[in-house]
N, C-alpha and C positions, 0 to 999 in steps of 0.2 A: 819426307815426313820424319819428323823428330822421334827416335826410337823412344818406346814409353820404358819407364822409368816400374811402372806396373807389376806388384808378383803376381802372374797370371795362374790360377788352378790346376792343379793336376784332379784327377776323377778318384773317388774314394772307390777301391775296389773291395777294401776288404770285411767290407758289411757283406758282400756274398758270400767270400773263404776270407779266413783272416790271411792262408798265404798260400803260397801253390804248394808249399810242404806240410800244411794243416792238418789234423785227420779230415775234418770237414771238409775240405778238399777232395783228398784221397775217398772218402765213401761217396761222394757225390758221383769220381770217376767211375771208379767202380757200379756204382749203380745203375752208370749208364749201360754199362757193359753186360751187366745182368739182366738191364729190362729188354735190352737186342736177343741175348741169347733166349730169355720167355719169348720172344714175341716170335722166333725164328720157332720153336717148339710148336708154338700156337698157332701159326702157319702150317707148318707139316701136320698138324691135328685135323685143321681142318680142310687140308688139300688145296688154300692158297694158293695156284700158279695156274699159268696157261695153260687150256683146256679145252674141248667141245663144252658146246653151251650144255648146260645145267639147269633141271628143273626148279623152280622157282615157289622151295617148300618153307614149312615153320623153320625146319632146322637150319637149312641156307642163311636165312630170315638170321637166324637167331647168333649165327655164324658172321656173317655180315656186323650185326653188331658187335659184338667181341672183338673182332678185330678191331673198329675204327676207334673204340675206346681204346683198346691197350698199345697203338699207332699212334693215337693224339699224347698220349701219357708217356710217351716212350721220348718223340719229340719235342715234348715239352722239358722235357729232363736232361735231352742234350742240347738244346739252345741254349740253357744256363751256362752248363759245363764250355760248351763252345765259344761264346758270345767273354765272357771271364776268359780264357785263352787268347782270343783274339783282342781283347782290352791291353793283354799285356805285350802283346808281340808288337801291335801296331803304335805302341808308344815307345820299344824299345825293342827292335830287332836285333840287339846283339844279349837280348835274354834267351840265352841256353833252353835253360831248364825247361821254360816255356813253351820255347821251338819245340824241342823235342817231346813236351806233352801232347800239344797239338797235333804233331804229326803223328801220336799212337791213337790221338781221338780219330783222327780223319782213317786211317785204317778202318777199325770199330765201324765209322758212319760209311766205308765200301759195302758195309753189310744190310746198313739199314737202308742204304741206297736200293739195293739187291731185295729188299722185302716189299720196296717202294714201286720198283717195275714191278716184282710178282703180285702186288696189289691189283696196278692196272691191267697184267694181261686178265687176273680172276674178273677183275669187272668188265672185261673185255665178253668173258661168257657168260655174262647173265643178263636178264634183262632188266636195266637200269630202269628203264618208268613202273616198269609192275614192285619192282623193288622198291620205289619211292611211296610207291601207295601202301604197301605194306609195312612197311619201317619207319617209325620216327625220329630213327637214327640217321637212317637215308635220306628224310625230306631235309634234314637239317643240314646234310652234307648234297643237297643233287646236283650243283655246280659242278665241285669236284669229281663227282659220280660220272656226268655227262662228261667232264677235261679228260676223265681216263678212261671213258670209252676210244675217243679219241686219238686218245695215246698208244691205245693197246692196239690199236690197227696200222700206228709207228713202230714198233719195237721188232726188234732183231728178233731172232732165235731164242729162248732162255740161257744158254750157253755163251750165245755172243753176248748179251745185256751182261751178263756174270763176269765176262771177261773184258767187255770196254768200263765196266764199275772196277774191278780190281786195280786194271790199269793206269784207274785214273791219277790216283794219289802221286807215281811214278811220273805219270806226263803232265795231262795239260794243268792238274794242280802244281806240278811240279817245279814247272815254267810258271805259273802266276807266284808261286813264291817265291821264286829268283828275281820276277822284276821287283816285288815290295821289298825285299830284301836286301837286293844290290843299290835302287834306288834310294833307298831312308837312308843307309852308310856313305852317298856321296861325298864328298867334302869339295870343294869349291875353292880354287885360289883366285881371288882378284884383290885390285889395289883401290881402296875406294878412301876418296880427297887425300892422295899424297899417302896413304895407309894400308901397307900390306895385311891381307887377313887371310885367315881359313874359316869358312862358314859354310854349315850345313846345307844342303841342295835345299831344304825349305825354307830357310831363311834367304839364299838368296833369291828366290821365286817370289819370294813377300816382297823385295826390293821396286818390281815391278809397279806397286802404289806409289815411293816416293814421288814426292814431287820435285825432285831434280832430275831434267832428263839426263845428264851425263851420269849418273846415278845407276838411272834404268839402263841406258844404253850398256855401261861397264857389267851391269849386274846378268843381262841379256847377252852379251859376249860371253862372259864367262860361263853362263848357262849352258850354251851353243858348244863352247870348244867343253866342256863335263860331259857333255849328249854323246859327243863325237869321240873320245873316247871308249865312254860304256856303249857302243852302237854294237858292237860285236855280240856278246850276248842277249844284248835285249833283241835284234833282229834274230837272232835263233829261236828266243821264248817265242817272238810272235808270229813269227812261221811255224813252229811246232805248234801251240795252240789252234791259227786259224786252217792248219792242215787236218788235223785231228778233228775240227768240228766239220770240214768237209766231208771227211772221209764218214764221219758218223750221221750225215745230216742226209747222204748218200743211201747206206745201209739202212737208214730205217723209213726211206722212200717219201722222203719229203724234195719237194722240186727244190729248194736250193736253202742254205744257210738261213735266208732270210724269213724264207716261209718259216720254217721251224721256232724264228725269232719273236715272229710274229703270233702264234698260235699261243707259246707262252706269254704273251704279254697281254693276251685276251684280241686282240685287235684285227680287223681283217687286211685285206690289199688294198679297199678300196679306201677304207678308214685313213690309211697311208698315205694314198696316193693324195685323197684328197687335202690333205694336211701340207702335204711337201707341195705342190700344186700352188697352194697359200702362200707357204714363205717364200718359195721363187720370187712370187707376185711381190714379197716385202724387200727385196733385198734393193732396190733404188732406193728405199727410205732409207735404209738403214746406212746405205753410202752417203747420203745426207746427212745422217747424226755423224759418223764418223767424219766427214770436211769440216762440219761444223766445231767439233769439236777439235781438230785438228788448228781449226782457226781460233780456239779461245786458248789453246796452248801457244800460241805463238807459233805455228809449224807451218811448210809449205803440205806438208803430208803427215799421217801419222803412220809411223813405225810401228811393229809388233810388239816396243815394247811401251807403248804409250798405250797401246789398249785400256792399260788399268788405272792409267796418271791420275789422279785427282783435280780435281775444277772448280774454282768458286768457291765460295767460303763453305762449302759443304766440307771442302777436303780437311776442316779442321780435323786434331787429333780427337778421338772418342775412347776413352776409357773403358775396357771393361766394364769397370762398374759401374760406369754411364751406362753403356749398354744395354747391360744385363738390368737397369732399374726401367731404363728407356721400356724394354720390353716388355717387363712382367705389366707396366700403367697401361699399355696397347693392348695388349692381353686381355688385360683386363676388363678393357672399354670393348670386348668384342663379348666377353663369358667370364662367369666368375671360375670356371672350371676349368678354364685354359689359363687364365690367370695363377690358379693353384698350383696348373702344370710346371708351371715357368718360376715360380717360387720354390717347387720342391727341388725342383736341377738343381738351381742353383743353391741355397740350402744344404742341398745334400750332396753337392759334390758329382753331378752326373757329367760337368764339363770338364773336358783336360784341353786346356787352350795354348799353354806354352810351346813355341816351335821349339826345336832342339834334335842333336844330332839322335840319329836311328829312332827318330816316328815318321811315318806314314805322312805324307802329306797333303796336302788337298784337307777337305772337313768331310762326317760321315756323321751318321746317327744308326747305334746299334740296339737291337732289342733284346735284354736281357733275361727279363722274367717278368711275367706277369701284367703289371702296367708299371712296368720300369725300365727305361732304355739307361746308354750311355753314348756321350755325343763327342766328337775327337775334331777340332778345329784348330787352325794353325793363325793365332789372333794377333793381327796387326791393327794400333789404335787408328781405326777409319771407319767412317760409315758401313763400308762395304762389308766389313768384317762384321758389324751388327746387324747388316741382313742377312749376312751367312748362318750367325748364328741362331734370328730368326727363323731361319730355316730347317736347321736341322733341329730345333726344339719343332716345329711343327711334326717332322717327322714322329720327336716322341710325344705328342698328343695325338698323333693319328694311333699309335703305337697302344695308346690309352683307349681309345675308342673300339679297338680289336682285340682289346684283352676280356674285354666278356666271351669270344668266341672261343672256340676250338683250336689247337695249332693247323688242323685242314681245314679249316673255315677260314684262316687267316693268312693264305697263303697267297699273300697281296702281288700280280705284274707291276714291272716296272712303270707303266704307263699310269697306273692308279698310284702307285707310289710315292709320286710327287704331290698327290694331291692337295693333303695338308700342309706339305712344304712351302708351296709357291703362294698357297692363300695367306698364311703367318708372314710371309717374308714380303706382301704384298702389303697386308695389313699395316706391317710396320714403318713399311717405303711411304706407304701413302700419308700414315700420321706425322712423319719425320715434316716432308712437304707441308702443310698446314701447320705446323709450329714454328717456322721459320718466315723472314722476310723473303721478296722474290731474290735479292742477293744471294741469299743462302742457299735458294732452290734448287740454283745451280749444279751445285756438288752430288746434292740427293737426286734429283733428277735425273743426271748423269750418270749415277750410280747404279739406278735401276733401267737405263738404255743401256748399260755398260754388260750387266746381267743378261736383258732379253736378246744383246747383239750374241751375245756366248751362245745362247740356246737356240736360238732363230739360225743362225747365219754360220757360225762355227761349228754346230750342232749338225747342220746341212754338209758341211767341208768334212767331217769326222764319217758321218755315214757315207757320203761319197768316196771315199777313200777305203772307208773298209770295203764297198762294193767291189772295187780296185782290186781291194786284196785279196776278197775271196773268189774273184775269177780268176785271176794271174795265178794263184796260191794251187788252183787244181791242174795247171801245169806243171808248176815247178817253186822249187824255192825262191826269195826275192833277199838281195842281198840291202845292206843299210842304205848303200846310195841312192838304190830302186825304191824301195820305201818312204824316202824323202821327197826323191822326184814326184811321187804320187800323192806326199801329202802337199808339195808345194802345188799341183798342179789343181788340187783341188780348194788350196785356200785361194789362189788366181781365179776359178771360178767362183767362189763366191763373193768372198771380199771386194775383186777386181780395181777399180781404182779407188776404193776405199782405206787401201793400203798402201804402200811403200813397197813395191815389188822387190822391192831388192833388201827389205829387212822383214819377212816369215820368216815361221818359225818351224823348218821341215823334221824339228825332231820331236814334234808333237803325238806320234805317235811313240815314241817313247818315256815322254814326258807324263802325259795320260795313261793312269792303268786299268782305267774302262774297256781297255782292249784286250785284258788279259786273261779274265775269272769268263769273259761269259763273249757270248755277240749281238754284235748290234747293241751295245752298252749304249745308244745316244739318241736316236729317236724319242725313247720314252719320256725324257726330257724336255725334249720340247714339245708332246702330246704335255706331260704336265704342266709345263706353262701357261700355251695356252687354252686348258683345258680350264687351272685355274685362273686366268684371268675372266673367264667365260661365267664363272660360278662366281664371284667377285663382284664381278656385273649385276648379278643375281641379289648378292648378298646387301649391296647398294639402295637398287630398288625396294627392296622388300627385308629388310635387316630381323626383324623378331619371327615371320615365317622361314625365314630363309636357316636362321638360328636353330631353329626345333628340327630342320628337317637334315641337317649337315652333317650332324653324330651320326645320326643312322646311315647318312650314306658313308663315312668312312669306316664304320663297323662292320658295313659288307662289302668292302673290296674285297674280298675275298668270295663272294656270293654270288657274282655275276658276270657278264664281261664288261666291257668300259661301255657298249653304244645303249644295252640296257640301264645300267648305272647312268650315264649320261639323261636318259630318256626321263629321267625323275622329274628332272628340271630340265624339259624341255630343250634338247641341245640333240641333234642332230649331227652323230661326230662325221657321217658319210657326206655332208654337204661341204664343199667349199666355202659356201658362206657364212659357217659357225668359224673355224680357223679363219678365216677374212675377219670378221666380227673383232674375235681377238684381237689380231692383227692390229685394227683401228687404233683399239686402246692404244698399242704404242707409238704409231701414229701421230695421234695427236700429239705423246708426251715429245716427241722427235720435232714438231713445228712450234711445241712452245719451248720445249729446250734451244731450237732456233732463234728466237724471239728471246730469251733471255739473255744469249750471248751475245746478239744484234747481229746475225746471220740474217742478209738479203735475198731472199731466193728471186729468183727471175722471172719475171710473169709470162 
């Protein structure tokens, strides 16, 4: 793919502070620091911590409120502060100044982390439904009410909570900064057609679209032997993190890593099970789209680094600002309100798209204030890159949808997360296909197999692997080659002959930094995909019912758990046959992606 020629946006940050050295700035920080210190005050006033149960009076009552208002106000004041930090670090991690802002903020939030467990042990003592009936503060918050009941029957000692929050900053934050850190500074030597270069570890991961395999193959070598250097410390970061959540997942007597995983992402075992149960059942298809597309590249097999190759006149180049107009017209054909959303990003500068050395890599959508995100994407001119970035602009129109609530109202699982993502990035895949001849279909269609193979099947290899880790992990440490062995052994099972056994990519657990900040970073993922494909279906059928009733459900992801939430629209996340349902959908896209390549299947 021919590099674009494109000046791609940087994110306009400083309509929040005009700089990290502003006053505007500086009292913003400080005020966060001030509204911790009230609230810790206000805490100790009214006896906030772990306790024997507690009679359930006006003054409680009235106690109860106070808090959750000067808790949501307090929150809301350091997402700003936070969310601006993380803007600047994650587009250039060799800003100082920055770093070391962030890291006196996350100090600060040890504390407010600290007021956050002495929340749930207090609600721990009281009783939360007589509470609900008495407070309008409480009926608006009884999700959260009821999550830290819950939690308060997890929690260590108030001593130990005090000192696994202190230590955190030190540790497993500690370690998730080293991998974003060491990772964004890569530089990368390879020789591409006859041409010595040095290129940023994101730009040569983008390589992996051209559509020259010698291209991909050189850009995927050099990847491999970057990995295999930095292996040393990133297997420490991720050994020290998934030791730490052992050890903490132990102590607060939850049966393993995953339970715990689970519980915050709203979802049960069985919800799980029956989802993984699902794509097991998908993974013959999906070895089908992968031959199939292996055969329209000209290949006997596809290689790891052909996953992302381009096909068909789809792989044309797309512009930006093709893109970005492509979207706000889909947008718009869905709501004039989501249309506005996607007009004002872009407008206003909410996207930072240029790869370049020391940012973060991968895409994200962060929430900054109010109903204002900002969204960080590494933009290669291809279709793919505009359902990327349809996506994480869903993310900030979900983001929009949960700005009427509270910041504990809006304290969205992973699993709901993707909600608005995979429907905008669905929306957009699906109009792409209908403005095209079947020629063209090719590319787009493939492009959205290319997506659901990542979340079905790789998504399956990622959880399997951390399973891996977190048992091996409560033995002993795992050195980089043990690590590897594990993620190969795991993409062998899923993948299986869908791949090139002999070109994976075993440094994908270093590669991915979903492993770093939290666990089980990957499931919820494919719970949102095919969650929204499920709602999609929905939206299909019934487009102006489906329309009135969508806002509200992504205004309450924070309100419920996923199998309620699901329940609106009729969707049964505990059956097999909703994830099957799913399922289908890609399915079909899989035998007429067949059908267009002139793939014969065998009767």
């Amino acid at each position: 793919m021919a590099k674009s020629q494109e000046k791609l946006p940087h994110w306009d940050m400083s309509v929040v502070y005009p700089s990290l050295e502003s006053k505007e700035f500086g009292s913003a920080f400080q005020g966060v620091v001030r509204q911790i210190e009230e609230l810790e005050a206000l805490f100790d006033r009214h006896g906030v911590a772990k306790g024997a149960a507690r009679p359930l009076d006006a003054a409680t009552a009235a106690a109860f409120d106070a808090v959750i208002g000067a808790m949501n106000g307090t929150l809301d004041e350091a997402r700003t502060v936070g969310a601006y930090l993380r803007c600047l670090v994650f587009t250039d991690s060799r800003n100082n100044p920055a770093q070391a802002k962030l890291s006196e903020l996350q100090e600060h939030l040890v504390r407010l982390r600290l007021l956050e467990t002495r929340l749930s042990a207090w609600i721990g003592s009281l009783d939360a439904e007589a509470l609900v009936e008495r407070s309008s503060v409480a009926r608006a918050h009884a999700f959260f009410l009821r999550k830290a009941k819950v939690e308060a029957d997890h929690q260590m000692s108030p001593a130990e909570e005090e000192l696994a929050a202190q230590l955190g900053p030190s540790g497993t934050v500690a370690w998730s900064k080293l991998h974003t850190n060491l990772t964004s500074q890569l530089i990368v030597p390879l020789v591409l057609k006859g041409k010595r270069q040095e290129l940023p570890l994101t730009a040569v991961r983008n390589l992996a679209h051209d559509p020259s395999r010698d291209v991909r193959r050189t850009a995927y070598e050099a990847e491999i032997a970057t990995w295999q250097r930095a292996a040393l410390p990133l297997a420490a970061a991720l050994n020290s993190v998934k030791g730490a959540v052992n050890v903490l997942a132990k102590r607060r007597r939850w049966a393993s890593a995953l339970d715990a995983a689970l519980f915050t992402n709203s979802i049960d075992r069985e919800t799980l099970d029956a989802m993984m149960a699902a794509a097991h059942e998908s993974f013959p298809d999906f070895r089908r789209y992968l031959r199939a597309k292996a055969r329209a590249l000209g290949t006997k097999a596809l290689a790891w680094y052909d996953l992302f190759a381009p096909v068909g006149e789809g792989g044309r180049a797309w512009t930006y600002a093709e893109g970005a107009r492509f979207i706000e017209e889909e947008f718009g054909a869905y709501s004039p309100r989501m249309r506005k959303l996607a007009e004002r990003a872009f407008r206003e500068r909410w996207v930072d798209a240029e790869p370049r050395d020391g940012k973060r890599s991968g895409a994200m959508c962060l929430d900054l204030r109010l109903d204002e995100s900002r969204v960080l994407s590494n933009f290669t001119p291809c279709f793919s890159a505009v359902g990327t970035l349809a996506h994480e602009l869903g993310h900030a129109y979900h983001n929009l949808a949960l700005a009427e609530r509270t910041l504990l109202q809006q304290e969205t699982p992973m699993t709901l997360a993707e909600t608005a993502s995979i429907f905008c990035e669905t929306l957009v895949t699906q109009a792409a296909l209908r403005a095209v001849e079947p020629a063209g279909q090719i590319g787009i269609l493939e492009n959205s197999l290319q997506d659901a193979c990542q979340v079905v099947v790789d998504i399956t290899s990622r959880f399997l692997f951390e399973e891996d880790v977190f048992e091996r992990r409560a033995e002993r440490e795992l050195s980089a080659d043990e690590l590897c062995e594990l993620m190969r052994k795991a993409q062998r099972a899923t993948y299986d002959d869908g791949l090139d056994p002999a070109a994976l990519h075993p440094y994908m657990w270093a590669a991915k930094p979903h492993y770093y900040p939290m666990s089980f970073y990957n499931f919820p993922y494919m719970f949102g995909l095919l969650f929204g494909l499920g709602l999609f279906a929905r939206y299909v059928e019934d487009p102006k019912r489906f329309t009135r009733s969508y806002d509200d459900l992504l205004s309450t992801t924070g309100m419920a758990d996923a199998a309620e939430l699901a329940g609106r629209f009729g969707i049964d996340t505990r059956s097999v046959a909703f994830w099957r349902s799913s399922l289908d959908v890609v399915r079909e896209d899989i035998g007429r992606f067949e059908s267009l390549v002139g793939v014969t299947r065998p009767s």
